[in-house]
C-alpha positions as a Markdown table, in Angstrom:
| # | Residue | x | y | z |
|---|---|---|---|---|
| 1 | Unk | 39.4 | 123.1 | 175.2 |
| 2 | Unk | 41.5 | 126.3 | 173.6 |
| 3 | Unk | 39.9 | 125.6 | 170.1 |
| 4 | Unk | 36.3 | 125.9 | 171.8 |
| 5 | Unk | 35.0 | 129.2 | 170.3 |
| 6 | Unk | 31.3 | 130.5 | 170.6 |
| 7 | Unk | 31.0 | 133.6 | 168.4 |
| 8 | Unk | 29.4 | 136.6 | 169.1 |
| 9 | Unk | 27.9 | 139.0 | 165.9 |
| 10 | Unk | 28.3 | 142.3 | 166.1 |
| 11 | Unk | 31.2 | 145.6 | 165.9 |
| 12 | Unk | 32.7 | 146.9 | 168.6 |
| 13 | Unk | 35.4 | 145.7 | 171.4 |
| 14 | Unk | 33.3 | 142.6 | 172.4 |
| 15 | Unk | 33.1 | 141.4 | 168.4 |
| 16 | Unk | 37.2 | 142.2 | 168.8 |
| 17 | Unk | 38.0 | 140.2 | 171.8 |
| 18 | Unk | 35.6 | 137.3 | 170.3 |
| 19 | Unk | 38.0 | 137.7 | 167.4 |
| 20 | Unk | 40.9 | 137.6 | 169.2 |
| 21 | Unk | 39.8 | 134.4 | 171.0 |
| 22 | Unk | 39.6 | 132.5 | 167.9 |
| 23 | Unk | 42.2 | 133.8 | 165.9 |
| 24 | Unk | 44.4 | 132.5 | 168.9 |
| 25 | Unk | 42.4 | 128.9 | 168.9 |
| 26 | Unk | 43.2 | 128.5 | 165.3 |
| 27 | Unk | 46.9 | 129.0 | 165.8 |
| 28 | Unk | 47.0 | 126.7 | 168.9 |
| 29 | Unk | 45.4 | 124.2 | 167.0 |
| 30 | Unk | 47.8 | 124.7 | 163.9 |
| 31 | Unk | 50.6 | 124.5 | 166.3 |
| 32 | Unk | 49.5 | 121.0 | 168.3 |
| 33 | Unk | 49.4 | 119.5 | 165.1 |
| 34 | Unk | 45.7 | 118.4 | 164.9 |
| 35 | Unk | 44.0 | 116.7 | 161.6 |
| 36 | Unk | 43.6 | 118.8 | 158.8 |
| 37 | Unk | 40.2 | 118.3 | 158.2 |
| 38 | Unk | 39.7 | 119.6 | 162.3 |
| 39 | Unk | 41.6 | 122.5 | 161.2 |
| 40 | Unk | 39.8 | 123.0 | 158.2 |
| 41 | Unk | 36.3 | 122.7 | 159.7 |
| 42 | Unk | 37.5 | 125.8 | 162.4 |
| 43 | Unk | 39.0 | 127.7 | 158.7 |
| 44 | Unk | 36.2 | 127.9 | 156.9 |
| 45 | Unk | 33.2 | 127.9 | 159.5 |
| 46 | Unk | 34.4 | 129.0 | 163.4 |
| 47 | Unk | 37.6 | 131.1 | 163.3 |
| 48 | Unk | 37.8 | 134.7 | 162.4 |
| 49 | Unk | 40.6 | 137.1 | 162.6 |
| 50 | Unk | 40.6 | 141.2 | 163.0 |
| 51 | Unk | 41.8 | 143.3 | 160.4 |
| 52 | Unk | 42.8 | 147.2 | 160.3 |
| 53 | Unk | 39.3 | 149.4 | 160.2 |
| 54 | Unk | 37.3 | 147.2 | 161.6 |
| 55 | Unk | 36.8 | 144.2 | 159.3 |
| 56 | Unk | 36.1 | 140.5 | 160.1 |
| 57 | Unk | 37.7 | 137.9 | 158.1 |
| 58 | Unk | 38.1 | 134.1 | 157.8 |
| 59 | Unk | 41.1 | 133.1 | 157.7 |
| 60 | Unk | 42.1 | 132.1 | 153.9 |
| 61 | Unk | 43.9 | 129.7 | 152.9 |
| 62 | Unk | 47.2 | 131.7 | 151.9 |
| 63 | Unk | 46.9 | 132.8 | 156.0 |
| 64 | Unk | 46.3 | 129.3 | 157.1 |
| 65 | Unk | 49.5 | 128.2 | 155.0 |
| 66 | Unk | 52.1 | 130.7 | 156.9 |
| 67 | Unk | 50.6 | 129.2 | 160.3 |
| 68 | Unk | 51.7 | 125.6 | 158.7 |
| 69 | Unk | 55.0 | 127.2 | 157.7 |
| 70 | Unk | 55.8 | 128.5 | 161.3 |
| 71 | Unk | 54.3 | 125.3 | 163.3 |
| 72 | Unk | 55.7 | 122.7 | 160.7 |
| 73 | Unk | 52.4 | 121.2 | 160.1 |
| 74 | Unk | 53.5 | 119.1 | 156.9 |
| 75 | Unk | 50.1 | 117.3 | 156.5 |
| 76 | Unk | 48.3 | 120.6 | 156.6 |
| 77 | Unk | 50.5 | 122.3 | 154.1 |
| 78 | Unk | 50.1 | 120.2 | 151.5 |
| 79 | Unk | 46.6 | 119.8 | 151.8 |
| 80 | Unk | 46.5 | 123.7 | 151.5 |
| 81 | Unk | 48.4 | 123.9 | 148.3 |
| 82 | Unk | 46.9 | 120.8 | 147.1 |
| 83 | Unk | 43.1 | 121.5 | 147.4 |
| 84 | Unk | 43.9 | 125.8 | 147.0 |
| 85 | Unk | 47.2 | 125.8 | 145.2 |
| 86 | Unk | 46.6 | 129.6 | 143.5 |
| 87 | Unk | 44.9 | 131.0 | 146.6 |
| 88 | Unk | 47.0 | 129.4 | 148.8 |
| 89 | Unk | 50.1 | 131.1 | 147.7 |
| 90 | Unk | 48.2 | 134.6 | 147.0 |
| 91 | Unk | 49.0 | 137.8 | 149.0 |
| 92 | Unk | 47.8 | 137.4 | 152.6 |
| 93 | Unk | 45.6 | 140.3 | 154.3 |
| 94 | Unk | 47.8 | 143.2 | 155.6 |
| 95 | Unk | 47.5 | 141.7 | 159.7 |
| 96 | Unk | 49.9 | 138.8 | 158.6 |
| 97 | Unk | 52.0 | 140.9 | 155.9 |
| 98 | Unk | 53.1 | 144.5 | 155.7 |
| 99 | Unk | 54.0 | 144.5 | 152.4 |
| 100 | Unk | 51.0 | 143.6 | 149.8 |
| 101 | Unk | 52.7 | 143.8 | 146.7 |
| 102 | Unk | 53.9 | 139.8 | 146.7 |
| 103 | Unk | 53.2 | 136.7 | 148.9 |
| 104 | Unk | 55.7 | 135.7 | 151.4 |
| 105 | Unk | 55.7 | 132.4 | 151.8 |
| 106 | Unk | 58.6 | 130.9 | 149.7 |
| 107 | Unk | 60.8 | 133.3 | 151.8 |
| 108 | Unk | 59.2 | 132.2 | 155.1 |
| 109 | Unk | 59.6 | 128.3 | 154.4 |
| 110 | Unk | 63.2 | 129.5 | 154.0 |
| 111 | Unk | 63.9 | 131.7 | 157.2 |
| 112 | Unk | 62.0 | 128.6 | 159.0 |
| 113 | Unk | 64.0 | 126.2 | 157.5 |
| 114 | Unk | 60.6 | 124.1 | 156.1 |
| 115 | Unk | 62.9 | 122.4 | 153.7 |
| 116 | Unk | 59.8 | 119.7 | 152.6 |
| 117 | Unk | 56.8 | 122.6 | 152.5 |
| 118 | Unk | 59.8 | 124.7 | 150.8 |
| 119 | Unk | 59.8 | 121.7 | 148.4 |
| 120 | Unk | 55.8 | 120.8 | 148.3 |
| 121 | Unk | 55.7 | 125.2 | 147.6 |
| 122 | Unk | 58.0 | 124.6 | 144.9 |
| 123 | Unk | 56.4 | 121.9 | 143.1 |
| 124 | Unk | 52.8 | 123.6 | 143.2 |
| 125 | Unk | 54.0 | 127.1 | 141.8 |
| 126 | Unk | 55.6 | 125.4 | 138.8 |
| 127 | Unk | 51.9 | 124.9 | 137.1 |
| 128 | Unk | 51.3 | 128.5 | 137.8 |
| 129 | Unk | 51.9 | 130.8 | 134.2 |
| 130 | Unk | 55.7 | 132.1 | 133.8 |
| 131 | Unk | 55.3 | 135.4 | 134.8 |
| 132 | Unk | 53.4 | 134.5 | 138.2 |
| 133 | Unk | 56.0 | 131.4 | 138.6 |
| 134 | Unk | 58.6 | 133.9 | 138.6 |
| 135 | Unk | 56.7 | 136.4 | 140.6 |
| 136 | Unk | 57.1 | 134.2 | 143.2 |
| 137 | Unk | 60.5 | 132.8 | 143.0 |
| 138 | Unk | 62.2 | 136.4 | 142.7 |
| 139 | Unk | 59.7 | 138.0 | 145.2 |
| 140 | Unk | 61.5 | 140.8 | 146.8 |
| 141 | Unk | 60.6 | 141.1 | 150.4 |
| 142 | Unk | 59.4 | 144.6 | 151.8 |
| 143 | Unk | 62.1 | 147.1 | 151.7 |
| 144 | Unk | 61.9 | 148.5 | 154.7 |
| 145 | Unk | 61.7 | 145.6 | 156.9 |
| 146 | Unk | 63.1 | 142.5 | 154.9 |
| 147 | Unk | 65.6 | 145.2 | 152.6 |
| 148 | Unk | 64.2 | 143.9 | 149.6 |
| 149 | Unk | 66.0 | 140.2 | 149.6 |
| 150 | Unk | 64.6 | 137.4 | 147.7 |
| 151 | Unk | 64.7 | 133.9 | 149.0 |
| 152 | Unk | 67.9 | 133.3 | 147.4 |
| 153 | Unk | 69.0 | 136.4 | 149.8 |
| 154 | Unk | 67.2 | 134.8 | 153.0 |
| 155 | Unk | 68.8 | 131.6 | 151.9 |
| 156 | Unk | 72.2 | 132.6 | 151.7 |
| 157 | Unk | 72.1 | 135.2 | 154.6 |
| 158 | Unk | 70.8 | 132.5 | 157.3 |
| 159 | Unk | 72.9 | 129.6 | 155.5 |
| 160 | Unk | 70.4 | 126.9 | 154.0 |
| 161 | Unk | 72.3 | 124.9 | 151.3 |
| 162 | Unk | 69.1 | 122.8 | 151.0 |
| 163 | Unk | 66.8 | 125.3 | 150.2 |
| 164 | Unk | 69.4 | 127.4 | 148.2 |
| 165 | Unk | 69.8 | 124.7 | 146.0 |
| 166 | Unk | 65.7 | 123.7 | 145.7 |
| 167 | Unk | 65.8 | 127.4 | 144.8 |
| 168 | Unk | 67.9 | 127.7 | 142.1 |
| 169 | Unk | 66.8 | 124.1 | 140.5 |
| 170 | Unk | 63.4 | 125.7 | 140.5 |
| 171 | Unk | 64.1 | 128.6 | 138.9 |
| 172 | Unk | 64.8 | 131.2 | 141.0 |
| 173 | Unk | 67.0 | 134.1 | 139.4 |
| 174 | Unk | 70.5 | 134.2 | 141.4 |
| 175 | Unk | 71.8 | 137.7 | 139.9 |
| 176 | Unk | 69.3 | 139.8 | 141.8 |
| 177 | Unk | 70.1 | 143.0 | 143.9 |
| 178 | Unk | 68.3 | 143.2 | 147.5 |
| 179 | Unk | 67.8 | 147.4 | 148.6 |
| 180 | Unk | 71.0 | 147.6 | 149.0 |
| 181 | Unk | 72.5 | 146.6 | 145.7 |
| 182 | Unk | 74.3 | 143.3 | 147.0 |
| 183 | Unk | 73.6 | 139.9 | 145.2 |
| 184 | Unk | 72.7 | 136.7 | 147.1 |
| 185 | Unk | 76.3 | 135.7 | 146.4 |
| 186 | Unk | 77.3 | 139.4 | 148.2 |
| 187 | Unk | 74.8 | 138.0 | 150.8 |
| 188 | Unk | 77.0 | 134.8 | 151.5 |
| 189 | Unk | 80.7 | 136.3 | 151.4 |
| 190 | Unk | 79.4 | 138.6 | 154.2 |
| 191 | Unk | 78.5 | 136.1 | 156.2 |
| 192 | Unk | 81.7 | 133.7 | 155.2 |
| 193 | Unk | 83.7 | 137.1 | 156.4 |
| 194 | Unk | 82.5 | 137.6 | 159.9 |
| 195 | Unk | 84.6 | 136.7 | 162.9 |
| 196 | Unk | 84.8 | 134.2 | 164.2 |
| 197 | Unk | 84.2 | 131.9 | 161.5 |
| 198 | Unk | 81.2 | 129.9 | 162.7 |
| 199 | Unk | 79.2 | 127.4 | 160.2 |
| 200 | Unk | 82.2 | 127.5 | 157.4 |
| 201 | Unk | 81.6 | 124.2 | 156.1 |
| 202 | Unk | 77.6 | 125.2 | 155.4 |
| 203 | Unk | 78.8 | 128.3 | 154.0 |
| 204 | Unk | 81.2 | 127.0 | 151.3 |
| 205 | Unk | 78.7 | 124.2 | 149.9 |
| 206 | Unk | 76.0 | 127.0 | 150.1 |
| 207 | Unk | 79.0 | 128.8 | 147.9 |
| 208 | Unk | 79.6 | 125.8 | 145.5 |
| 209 | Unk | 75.7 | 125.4 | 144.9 |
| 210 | Unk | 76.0 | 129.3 | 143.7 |
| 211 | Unk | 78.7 | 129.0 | 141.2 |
| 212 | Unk | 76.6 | 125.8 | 139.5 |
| 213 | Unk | 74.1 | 128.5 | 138.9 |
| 214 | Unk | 75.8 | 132.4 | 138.6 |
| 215 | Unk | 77.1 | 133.0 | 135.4 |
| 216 | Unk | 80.8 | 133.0 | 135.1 |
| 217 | Unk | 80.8 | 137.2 | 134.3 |
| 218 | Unk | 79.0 | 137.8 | 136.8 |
| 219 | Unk | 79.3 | 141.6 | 139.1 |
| 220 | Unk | 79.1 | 141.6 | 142.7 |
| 221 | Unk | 79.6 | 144.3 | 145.1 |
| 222 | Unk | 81.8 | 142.3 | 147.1 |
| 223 | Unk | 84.5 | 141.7 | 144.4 |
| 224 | Unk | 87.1 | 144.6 | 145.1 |
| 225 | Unk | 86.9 | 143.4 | 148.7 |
| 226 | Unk | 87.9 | 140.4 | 147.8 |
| 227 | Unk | 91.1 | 141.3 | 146.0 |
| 228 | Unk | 92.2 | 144.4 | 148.5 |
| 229 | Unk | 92.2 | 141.7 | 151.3 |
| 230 | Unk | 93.6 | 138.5 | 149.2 |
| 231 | Unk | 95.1 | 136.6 | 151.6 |
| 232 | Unk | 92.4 | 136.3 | 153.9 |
| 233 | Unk | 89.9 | 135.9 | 151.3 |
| 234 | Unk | 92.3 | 132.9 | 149.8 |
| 235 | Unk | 92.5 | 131.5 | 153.5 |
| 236 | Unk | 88.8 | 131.5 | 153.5 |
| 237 | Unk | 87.8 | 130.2 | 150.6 |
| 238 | Unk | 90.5 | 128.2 | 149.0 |
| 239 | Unk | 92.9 | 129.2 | 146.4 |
| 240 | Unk | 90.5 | 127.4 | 143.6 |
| 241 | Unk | 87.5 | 129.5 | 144.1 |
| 242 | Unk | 89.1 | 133.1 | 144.9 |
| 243 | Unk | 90.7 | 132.7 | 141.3 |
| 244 | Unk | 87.7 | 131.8 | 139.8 |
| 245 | Unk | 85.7 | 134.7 | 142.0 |
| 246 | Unk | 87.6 | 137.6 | 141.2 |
| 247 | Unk | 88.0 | 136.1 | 137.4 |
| 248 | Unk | 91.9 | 135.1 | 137.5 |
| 249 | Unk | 91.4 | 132.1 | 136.3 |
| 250 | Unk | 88.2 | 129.8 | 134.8 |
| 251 | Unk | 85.8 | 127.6 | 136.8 |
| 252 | Unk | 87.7 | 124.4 | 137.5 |
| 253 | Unk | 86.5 | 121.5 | 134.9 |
| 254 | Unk | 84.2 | 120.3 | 137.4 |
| 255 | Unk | 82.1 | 123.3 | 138.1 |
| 256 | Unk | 82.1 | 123.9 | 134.4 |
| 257 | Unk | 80.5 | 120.3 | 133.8 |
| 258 | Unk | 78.4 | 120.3 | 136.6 |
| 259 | Unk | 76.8 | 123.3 | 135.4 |
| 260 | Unk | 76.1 | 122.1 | 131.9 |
| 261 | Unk | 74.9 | 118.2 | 133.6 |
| 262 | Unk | 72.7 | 120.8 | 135.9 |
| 263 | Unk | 71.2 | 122.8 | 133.8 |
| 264 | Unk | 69.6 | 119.7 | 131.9 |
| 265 | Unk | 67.4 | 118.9 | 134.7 |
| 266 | Unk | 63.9 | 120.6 | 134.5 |
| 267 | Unk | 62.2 | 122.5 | 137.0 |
| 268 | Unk | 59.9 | 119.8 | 136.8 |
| 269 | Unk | 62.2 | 117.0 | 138.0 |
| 270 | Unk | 64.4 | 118.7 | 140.6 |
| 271 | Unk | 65.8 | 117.7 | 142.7 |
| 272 | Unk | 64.9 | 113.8 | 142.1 |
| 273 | Unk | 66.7 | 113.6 | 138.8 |
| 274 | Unk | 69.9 | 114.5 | 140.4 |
| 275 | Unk | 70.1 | 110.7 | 141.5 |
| 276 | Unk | 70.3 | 110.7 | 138.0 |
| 277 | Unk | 73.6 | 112.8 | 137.0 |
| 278 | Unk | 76.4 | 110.3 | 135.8 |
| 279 | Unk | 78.8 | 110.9 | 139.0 |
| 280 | Unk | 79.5 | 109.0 | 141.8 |
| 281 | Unk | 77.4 | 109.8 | 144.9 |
| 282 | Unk | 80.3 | 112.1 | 147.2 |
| 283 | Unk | 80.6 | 114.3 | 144.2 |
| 284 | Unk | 76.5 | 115.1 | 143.8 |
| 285 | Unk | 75.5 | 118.6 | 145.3 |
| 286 | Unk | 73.2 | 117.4 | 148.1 |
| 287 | Unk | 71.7 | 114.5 | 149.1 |
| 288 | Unk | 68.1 | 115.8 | 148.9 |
| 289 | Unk | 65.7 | 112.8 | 150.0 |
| 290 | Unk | 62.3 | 114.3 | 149.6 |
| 291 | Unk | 58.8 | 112.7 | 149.1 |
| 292 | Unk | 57.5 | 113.9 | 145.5 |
């Protein structure tokens, strides 16, 4: 069986490959799926991994949650941020993240899509104190490899109106710069400008989510594009929101109340309370089913 690991003490290249062997269990087993409380019995008493100088560690359970994140292992997560909900979402050891300043998990559930851990991540970091809840939610990731983007960035860049919009209703600050100065609404024209259009649907309601949330002043680096190359930028986003973009004209009566019917929803109760908002279904944001 791949999760059958005898340990051998000791340094050297044999205490290594030992490591090796069980770090790799640990993630097979995370990956088929198996109970939690089978992959918490190898955590905390047969699995090790290698760090940088030497050093053996168990795996904690911040490092056991990005496994869950990668292998969709729902059951696992939320026992993880459940049982360990601060340690859980703490700064993993330098082997599984090169940048030590921040955790980066909210960012990973995005890239991967884990729109119900996303959710369950969400949920367990709003009982955390206000400057770590925001710690988390406008994490920048490393510069050099992830350019500094936040979630919002990641969300926008690889097109995920679900978890854009868990994002903002949690919280998360949608007027921050990534390395190279651009917004996550930057992030999103980009990607609505490459050719050939792919995805434009996803795109625009990942747009509409934004403008529920961005103020109406706000500056983004994209802005004089917009209005050097207006017919195309009008073909590809409508007449409607160009206008109310580039600030020729005010959000449309909708946007303006859905952003006032919005922003009466706590973190607390998003997204379940937007079953809630006094509109007809078609006109809600998403439909965002998820358990509580």
């Amino acid at each position: 069986m791949p999760w059958s690991v005898r340990w051998v003490g000791g340094r050297g290249a044999q205490s290594q490959k030992q490591c090796k062997k069980s770090s790799f269990a640990f993630y097979q087993a995370v990956r088929d799926l198996l109970p939690v409380w089978f992959l918490e019995d190898m955590r905390t008493m047969e699995v090790f991994h290698w760090e940088d100088g030497g050093k053996v560690s168990l795996y904690s359970p911040s490092e056991a949650l990005l496994y869950a994140l990668v292998h969709d292992h729902q059951p696992y997560a939320r026992h993880l941020l459940t049982k360990f909900p601060q340690s859980a979402l703490a700064v993993p050891s330098q082997s599984f993240s090169c940048c030590q300043a921040s955790a980066p998990h909210l960012a990973m559930a995005v890239r991967y899509n884990r729109v119900r851990i996303l959710f369950r991540i969400l949920k367990a970091i709003q009982a955390f104190p206000p400057g770590d809840r925001a710690g988390h939610l406008d994490r920048r990731g490393c510069s050099r490899v992830e350019g500094g983007k936040t979630a919002l960035h990641v969300a926008c860049e690889l097109v995920r109106p679900e978890c854009l919009l868990l994002l903002l209703g949690h919280g998360a600050a949608p007027c921050l710069q990534d390395s190279a100065g651009n917004t996550p609404l930057d992030t999103l024209l980009q990607q609505l400008a490459h050719t050939p259009a792919a995805n434009t649907r996803a795109k625009l309601l990942c747009l509409d989510c934004l403008f529920f949330f961005v103020p109406q002043d706000l500056q983004f680096s994209m802005k004089q594009q917009l209005l050097d190359n207006r017919p195309r930028w009008q073909e590809l986003l409508g007449e409607n929101r160009f206008q109310c973009l580039v600030g020729l004209a005010p959000p449309s009566l909708f946007v303006g109340a859905m952003r006032v019917l919005i922003r009466t929803i706590s973190p607390e109760h998003f997204p379940e309370a937007l079953d809630n908002l006094p509109l007809p279904h078609f006109l809600k944001p998403l439909d965002l089913k998820l358990e509580s």
